[in-house]
C-alpha positions in Angstrom: 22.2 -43.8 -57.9 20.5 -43.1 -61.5 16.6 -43.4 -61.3 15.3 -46.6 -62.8 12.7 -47.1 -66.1 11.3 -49.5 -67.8 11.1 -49.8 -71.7 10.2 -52.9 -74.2 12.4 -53.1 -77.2 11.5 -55.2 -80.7 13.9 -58.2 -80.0 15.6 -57.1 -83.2 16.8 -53.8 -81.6 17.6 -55.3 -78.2 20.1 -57.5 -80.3 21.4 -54.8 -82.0 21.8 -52.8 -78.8 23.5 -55.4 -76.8 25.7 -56.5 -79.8 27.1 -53.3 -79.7 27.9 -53.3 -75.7 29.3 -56.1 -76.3 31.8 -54.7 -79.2 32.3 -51.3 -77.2 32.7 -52.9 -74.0 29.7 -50.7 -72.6 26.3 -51.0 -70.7 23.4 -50.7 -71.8 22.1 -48.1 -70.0 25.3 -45.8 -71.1 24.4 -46.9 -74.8 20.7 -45.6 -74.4 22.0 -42.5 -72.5 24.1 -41.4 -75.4 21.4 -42.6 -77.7 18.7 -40.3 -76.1 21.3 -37.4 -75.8 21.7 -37.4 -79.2 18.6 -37.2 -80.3 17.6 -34.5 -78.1 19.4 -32.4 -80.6 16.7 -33.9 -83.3 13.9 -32.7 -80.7 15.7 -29.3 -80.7 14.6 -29.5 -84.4 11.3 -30.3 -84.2 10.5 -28.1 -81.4 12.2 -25.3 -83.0 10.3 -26.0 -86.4 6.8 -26.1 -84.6 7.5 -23.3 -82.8 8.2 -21.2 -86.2 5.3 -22.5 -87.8 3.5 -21.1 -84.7 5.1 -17.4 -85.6 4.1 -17.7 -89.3 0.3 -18.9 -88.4 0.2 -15.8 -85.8 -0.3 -17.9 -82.8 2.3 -16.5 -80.5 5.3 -13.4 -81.2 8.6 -13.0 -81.0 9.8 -10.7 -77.8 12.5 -8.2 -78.9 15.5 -8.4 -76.5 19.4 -7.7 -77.0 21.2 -8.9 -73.9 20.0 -12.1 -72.5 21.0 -13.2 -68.8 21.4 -16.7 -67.8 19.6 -17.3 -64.4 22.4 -16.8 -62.3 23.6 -13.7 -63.5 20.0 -12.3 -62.9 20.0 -13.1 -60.0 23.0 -12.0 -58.6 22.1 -8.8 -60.4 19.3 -8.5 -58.2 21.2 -9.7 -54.9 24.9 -9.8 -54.9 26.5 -7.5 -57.8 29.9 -7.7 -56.2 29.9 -10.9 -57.9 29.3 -9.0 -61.3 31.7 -6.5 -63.3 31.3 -3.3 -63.6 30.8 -3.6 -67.2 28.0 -6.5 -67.2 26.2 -4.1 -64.5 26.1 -1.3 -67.0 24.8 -3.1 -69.6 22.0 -4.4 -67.5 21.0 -0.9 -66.5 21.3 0.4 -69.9 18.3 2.0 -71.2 19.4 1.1 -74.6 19.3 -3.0 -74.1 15.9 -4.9 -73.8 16.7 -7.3 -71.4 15.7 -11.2 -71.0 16.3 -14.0 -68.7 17.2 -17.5 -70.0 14.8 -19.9 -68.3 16.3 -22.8 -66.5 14.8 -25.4 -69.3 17.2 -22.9 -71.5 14.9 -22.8 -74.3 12.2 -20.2 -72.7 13.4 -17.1 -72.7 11.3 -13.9 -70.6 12.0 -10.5 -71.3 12.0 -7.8 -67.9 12.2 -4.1 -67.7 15.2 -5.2 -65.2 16.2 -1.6 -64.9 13.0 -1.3 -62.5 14.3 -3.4 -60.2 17.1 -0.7 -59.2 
């Protein structure tokens, strides 16, 4: 079962909202769903945005990688490489590729010198 919330809606906007289950033939709770969802992609925005400004104003720096690893893949580098190909180990141990790891939030990224863990 979902976790519960509370909100409070204008009355206009509640109308709206449950005008619109109605014509859809949804819930309200799958209408808000696919109404947050979507504007998480505006948040992507915004967060990207301030995060730019915060590389022009010199308050943080950009971390030079070229292969980035989801969280999986690093760690079955680390543990289990029989479940990696020979090609994707390679490239990990390359001394030519700066390596990162995508964080599980998938928008912080954190660069390793993996080849030390070998």
């Amino acid at each position: 079962m979902k976790p519960a919330i509370n909100i409070r809606l204008e009355k206009e906007m509640l109308k709206s909202l449950d005008n619109y289950a109605r014509e859809l033939e949804k819930s309200r709770t799958s209408l808000i769903e696919k109404a947050i969802d979507l504007y998480f992609d505006k948040l992507d925005e915004m967060v990207a945005d301030k995060r730019i400004d915060a590389l022009k104003k010199g308050e943080t720096e950009v971390i030079p990688m070229n292969l980035l690893l989801d969280t999986h893949v690093f760690l079955w580098s680390l543990f289990t490489l029989d479940k990696l190909s020979e090609t994707v180990i390679s490239e990990i141990k390359s001394p030519n590729n700066d390596v990162g790891v995508k964080d599980r939030d998938f928008k912080t990224y954190h660069k390793f010198g993996l080849r030390t863990f070998w």
